[in-house]
C-alpha positions in Angstrom: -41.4 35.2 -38.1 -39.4 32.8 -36.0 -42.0 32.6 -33.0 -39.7 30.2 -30.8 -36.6 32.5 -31.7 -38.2 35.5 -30.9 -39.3 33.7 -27.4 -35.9 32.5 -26.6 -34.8 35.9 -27.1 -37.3 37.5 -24.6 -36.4 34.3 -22.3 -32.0 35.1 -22.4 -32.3 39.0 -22.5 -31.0 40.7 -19.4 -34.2 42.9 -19.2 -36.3 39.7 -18.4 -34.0 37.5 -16.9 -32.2 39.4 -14.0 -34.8 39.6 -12.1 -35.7 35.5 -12.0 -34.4 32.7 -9.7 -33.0 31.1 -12.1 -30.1 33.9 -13.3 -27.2 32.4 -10.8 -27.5 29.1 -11.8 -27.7 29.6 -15.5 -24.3 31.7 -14.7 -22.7 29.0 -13.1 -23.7 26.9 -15.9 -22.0 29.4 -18.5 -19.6 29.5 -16.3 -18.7 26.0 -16.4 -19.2 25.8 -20.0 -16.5 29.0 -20.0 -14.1 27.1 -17.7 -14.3 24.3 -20.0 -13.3 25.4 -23.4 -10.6 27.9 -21.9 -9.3 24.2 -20.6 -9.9 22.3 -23.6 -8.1 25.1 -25.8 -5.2 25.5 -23.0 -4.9 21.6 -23.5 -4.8 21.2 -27.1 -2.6 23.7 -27.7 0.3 23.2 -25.2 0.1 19.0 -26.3 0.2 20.2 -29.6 3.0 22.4 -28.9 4.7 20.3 -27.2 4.7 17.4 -29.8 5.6 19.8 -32.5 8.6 21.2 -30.5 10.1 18.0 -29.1 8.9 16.6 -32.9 10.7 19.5 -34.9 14.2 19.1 -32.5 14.0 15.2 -33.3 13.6 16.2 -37.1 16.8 18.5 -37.3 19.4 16.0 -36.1 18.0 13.1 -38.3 15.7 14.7 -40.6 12.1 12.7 -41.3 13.9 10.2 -43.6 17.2 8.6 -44.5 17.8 6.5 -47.3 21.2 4.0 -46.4 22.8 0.8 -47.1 20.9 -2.0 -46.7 23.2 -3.5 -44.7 23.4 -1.0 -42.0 22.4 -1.4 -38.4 21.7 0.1 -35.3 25.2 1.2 -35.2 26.5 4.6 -36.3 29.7 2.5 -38.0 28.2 2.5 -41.7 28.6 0.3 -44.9 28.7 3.4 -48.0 26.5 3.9 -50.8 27.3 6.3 -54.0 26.0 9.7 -53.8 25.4 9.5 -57.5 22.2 8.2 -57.9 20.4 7.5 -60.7 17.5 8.4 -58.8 18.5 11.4 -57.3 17.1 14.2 -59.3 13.4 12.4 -59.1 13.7 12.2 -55.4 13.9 16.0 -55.0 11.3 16.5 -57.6 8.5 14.4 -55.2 5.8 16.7 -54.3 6.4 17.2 -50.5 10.1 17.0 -50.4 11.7 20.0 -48.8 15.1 18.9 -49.0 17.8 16.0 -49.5 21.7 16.4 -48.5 24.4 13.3 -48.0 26.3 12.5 -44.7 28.1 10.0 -42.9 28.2 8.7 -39.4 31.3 8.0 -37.1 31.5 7.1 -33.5 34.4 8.5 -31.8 36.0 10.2 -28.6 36.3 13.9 -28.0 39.4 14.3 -25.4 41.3 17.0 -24.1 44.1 17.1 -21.3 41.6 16.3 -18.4 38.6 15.2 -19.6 36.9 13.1 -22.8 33.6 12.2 -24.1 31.9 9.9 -26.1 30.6 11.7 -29.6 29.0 10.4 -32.9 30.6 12.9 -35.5 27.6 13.7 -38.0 29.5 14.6 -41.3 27.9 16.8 -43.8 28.1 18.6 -47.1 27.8 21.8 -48.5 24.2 21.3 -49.0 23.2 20.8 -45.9 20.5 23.3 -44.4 21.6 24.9 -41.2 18.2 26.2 -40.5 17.6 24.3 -37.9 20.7 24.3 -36.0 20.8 27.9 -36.7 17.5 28.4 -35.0 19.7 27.0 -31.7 23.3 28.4 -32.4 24.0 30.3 -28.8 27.9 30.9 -29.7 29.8 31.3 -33.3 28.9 30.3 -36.7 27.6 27.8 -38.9 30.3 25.2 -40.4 31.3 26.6 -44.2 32.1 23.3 -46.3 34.3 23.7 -49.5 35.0 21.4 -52.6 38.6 21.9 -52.4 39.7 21.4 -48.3 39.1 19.9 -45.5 37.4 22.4 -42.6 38.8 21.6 -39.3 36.2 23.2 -37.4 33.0 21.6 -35.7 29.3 22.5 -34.4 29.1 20.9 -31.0 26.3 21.1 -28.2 26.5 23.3 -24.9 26.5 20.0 -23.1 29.3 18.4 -25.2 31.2 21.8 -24.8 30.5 21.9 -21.4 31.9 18.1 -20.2 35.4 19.1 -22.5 35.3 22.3 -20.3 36.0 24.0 -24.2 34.7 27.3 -25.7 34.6 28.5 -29.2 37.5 28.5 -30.7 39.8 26.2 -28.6 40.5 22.7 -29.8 40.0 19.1 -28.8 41.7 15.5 -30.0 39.3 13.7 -31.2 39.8 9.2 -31.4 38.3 6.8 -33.7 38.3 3.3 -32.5 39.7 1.3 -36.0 42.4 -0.9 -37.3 44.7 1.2 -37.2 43.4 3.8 -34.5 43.3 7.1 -35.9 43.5 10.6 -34.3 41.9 13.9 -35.9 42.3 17.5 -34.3 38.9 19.4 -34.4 38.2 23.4 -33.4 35.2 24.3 -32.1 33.3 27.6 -34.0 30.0 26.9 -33.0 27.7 26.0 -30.1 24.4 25.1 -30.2 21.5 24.0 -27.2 18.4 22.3 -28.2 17.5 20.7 -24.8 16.7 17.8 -26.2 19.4 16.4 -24.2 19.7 12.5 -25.6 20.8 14.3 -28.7 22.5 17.1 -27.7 25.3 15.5 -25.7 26.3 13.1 -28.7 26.3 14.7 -32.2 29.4 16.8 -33.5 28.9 18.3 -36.7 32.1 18.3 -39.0 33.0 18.1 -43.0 31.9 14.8 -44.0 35.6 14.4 -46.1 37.5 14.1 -42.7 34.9 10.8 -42.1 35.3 9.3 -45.6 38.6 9.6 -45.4 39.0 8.1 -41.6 36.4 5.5 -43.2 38.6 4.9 -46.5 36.1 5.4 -48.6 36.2 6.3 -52.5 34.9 10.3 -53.1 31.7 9.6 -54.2 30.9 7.4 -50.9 28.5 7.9 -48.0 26.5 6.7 -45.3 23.3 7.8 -47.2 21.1 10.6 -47.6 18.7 12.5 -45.5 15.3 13.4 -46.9 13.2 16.5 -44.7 9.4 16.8 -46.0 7.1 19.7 -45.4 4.7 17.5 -43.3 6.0 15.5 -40.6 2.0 13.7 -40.3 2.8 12.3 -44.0 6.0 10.7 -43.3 5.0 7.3 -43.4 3.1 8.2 -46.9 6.7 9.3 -48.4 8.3 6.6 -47.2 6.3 4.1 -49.1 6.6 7.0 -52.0 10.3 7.0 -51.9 10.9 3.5 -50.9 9.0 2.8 -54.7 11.0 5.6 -56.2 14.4 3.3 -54.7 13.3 0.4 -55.0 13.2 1.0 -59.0 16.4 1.0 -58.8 19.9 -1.6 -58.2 23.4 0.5 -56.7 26.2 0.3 -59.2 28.0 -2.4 -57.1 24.9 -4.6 -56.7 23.9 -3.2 -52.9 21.0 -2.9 -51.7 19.1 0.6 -50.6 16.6 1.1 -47.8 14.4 3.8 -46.6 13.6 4.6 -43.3 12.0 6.6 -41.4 12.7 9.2 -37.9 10.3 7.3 -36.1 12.2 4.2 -36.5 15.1 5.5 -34.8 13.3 7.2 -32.0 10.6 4.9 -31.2 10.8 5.7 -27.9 10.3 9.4 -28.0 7.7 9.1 -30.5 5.5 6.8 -28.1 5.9 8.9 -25.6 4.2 11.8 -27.6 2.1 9.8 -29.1 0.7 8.8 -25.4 -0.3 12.5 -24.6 -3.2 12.1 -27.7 -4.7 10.1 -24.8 -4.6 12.9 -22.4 -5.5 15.3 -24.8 -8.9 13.2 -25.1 -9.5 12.2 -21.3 -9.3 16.2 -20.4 -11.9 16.5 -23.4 -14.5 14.3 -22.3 -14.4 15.2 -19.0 -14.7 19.0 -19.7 -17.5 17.9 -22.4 -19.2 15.9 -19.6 -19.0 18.8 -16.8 -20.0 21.7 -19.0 -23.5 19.5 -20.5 -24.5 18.4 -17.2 -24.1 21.9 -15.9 -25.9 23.6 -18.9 -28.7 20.5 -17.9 -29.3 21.7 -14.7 -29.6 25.1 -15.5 -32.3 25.0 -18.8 -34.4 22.6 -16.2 -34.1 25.4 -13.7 -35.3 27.8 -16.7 -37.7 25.1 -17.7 -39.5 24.7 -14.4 -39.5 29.0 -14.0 -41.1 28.7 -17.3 -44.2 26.3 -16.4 -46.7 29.4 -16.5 -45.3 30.0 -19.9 -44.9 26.3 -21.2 -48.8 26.2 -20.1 -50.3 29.2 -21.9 -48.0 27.7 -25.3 -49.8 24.7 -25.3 -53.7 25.7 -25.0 -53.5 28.1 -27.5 -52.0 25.5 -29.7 -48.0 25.2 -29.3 -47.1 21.9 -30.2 -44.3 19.9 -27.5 -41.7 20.2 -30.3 -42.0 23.4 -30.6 -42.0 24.0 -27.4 -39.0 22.6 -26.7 -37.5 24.1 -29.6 -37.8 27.6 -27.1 -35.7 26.2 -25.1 -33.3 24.2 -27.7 -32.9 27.8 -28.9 -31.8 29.3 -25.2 -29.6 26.3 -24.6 -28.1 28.1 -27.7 -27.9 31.2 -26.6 -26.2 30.1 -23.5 -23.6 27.5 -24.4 -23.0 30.5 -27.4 -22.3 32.9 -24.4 -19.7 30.5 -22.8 -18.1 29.2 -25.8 -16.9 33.1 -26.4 -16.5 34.1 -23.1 -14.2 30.7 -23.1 -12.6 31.3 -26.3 -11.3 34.8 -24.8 -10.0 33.3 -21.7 -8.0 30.3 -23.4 -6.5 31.9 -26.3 -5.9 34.9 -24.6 -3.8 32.7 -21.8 -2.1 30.6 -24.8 -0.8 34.7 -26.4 0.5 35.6 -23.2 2.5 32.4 -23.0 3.2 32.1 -26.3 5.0 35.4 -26.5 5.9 35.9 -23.5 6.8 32.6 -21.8 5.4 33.1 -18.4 5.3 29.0 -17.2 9.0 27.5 -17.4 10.1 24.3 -16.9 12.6 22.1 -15.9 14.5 21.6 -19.6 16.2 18.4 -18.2 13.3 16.4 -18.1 10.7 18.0 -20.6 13.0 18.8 -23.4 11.9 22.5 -23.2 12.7 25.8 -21.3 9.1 26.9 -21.2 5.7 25.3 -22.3 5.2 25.7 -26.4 2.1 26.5 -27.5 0.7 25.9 -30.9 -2.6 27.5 -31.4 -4.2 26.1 -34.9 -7.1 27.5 -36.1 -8.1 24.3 -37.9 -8.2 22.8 -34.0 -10.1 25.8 -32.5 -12.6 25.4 -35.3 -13.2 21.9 -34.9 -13.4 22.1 -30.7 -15.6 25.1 -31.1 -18.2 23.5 -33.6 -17.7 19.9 -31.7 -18.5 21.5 -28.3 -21.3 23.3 -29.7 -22.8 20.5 -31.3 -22.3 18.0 -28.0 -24.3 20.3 -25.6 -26.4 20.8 -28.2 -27.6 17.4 -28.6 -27.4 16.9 -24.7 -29.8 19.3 -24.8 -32.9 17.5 -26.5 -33.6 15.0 -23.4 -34.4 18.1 -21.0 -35.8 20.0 -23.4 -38.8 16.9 -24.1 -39.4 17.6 -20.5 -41.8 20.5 -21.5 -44.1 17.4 -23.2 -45.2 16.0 -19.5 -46.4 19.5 -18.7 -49.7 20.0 -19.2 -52.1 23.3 -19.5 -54.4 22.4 -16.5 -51.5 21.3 -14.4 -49.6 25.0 -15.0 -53.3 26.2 -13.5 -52.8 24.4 -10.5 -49.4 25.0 -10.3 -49.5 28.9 -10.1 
């Protein structure tokens, strides 16, 4: 028999313990310890929501890499490689890879009688996956792409559709600054919003033959291809992976090929995310720190109700380890009790927003209507055990207290 688990037992039972001094104060301590993992789960999962959201939206205009020319820039007026690589079919078969499709680039104007906006037409094949956009569509369809023809029609943002005062189905001029200047005539049978707005109110989606034929390129020319993996945290693994695969290999006209990655593009909106980690882990420790030093004060609160006890353990043999196990055990007990009464509390708050979307916000400047949640169970595993463990070791200092109490001293005490 487990004599110092049997004790702790008697010691957190409701039978013995509501009627001591020290029940309020061990509640406030579970409380606290409550408070703290409904906070720490509320924080994890909306920063982790929020990265993947803002993360995913990023992903579906550029996918997580792009393999180009060489050559190219910053600028979204390209220098063309062949779509027929050599390497092609041992890119898609790369463990991780979910999907490759070609495209080309074009800066140009959209203009109708009154108004006109600056646009980067995003041209794109019949293999493209419209997943993504799809996921966003508010008005019309999807762009179908054939062999044969050229489509006229294009996928433009709500904000693009909304400065060209246009709706689906009516039709814009749209101008590309060249030598000559060329003009194209586009009709709009989609709309889609992502509220990523730095995005949104510059990509036009159209067939990628009206841009290699504006660019004068050969049939088998393109800006490059786009590569989406399954997971975005191994990006920078696959791009050493299929910058090898590339490297292995010279173009047919001598050029050279280069891989990059999303990131690379956005560093600025992947800096920003990467800057909440940091408030992900100040919110931790603090809760951490709150939630030990209340469960501190209450097990010496339970300690010093407990001196009678601690005293009649000792003379009849009760080592101080094993003493303080007793109360290493109700520490247990306790922080156990608050850890679910927490986990309730926070992942039942992160449901109701999660399907429900009760906190909004300002889409303008957060990128999102409402706040995202992502509950993982791999994260509320490793907070659970982590917290558990933390208290737990914060624990042993108070718990040694029960060595500088001594058998005659409890005597004299009662």
């Amino acid at each position: 028999m487990n004599t110092e688990l049997y004790l702790a037992k008697r010691i957190v039972s409701k039978k013995h313990a509501k009627h001591t001094f020290s029940r309020p104060i061990v509640a406030v301590a579970i409380g606290g310890i409550a408070l703290g993992i409904a906070v720490m789960i509320l924080s994890i999962a909306i920063v982790t929501g929020f990265k993947n959201e803002i993360t995913n939206k990023v992903v579906g205009f550029g996918s997580h890499l792009q393999i180009v020319n060489f050559d190219n820039n910053t600028s979204y007026e390209t220098y063309p490689i062949s779509k027929s690589q050599t390497w092609l079919s041992e890119l898609k078969q790369i463990e991780g890879v979910e999907s490759v499709n070609m495209f080309i680039t074009k800066a140009g104007i959209a203009k109708t009688d009154e108004d006109l906006q600056g646009v980067i037409f995003k041209g794109i094949d019949n293999d493209f996956d419209w997943k993504f956009f799809k996921q966003y569509l508010t008005e019309g369809d999807t762009l179908l792409i054939s062999d044969s023809s050229r489509n006229n029609g294009v996928v433009v943002s709500a904000s693009i559709a909304n400065a060209l005062k246009l709706n689906v189905g009516d039709s814009f001029s749209a101008y590309f600054i060249q030598e000559p200047p060329r003009m194209r005539k586009f009709t709009i049978i989609g709309i889609y919003e992502t509220k990523l707005e730095d995005l949104d109110k510059i990509f036009v989606l159209c067939d990628i033959k009206h841009l290699r034929k504006l660019n004068d390129w050969k049939d088998d020319e393109i800006t490059g291809f786009e590569v989406k993996i399954q997971d975005f945290s191994k990006t920078m693994d696959m791009e050493i992976k299929v910058s090898r695969l590339v490297g292995n290999y010279l173009s047919a006209d001598g050029g050279m090929i280069k891989v990059k990655s999303i990131v690379e593009d956005y560093p600025g909106i992947f800096d920003w995310l990467s800057l909440l980690d940091i408030n992900v882990w100040v919110i931790l420790i603090l809760m951490l720190s709150v939630a030990g030093f209340n469960m501190i004060s209450g097990l010496l609160v339970i300690i010093l109700e407990r001196v009678n006890m601690i005293g009649i353990l000792k003379s009849i043999g009760a080592s101080n380890v094993k003493v303080a196990k007793v109360f290493i055990y109700v520490a247990g007990f306790l922080i156990s009790r608050g850890m679910l009464i927490g986990n309730i509390i926070g992942i039942g708050l992160c449901l109701l927003q999660k399907y429900f979307g009760i906190i909004t916000l300002d889409a303008d400047s957060y990128y999102v209507s409402v706040v995202p949640i992502n509950l993982d169970l791999i994260h509320l595993l490793l907070l659970n055990i982590g917290s558990l463990v933390i208290t737990l070791i914060m624990m042993i200092l108070p718990s040694m207290l029960v060595s500088k109490i001594s058998p005659a001293e409890t005597i004299r005490f009662n």
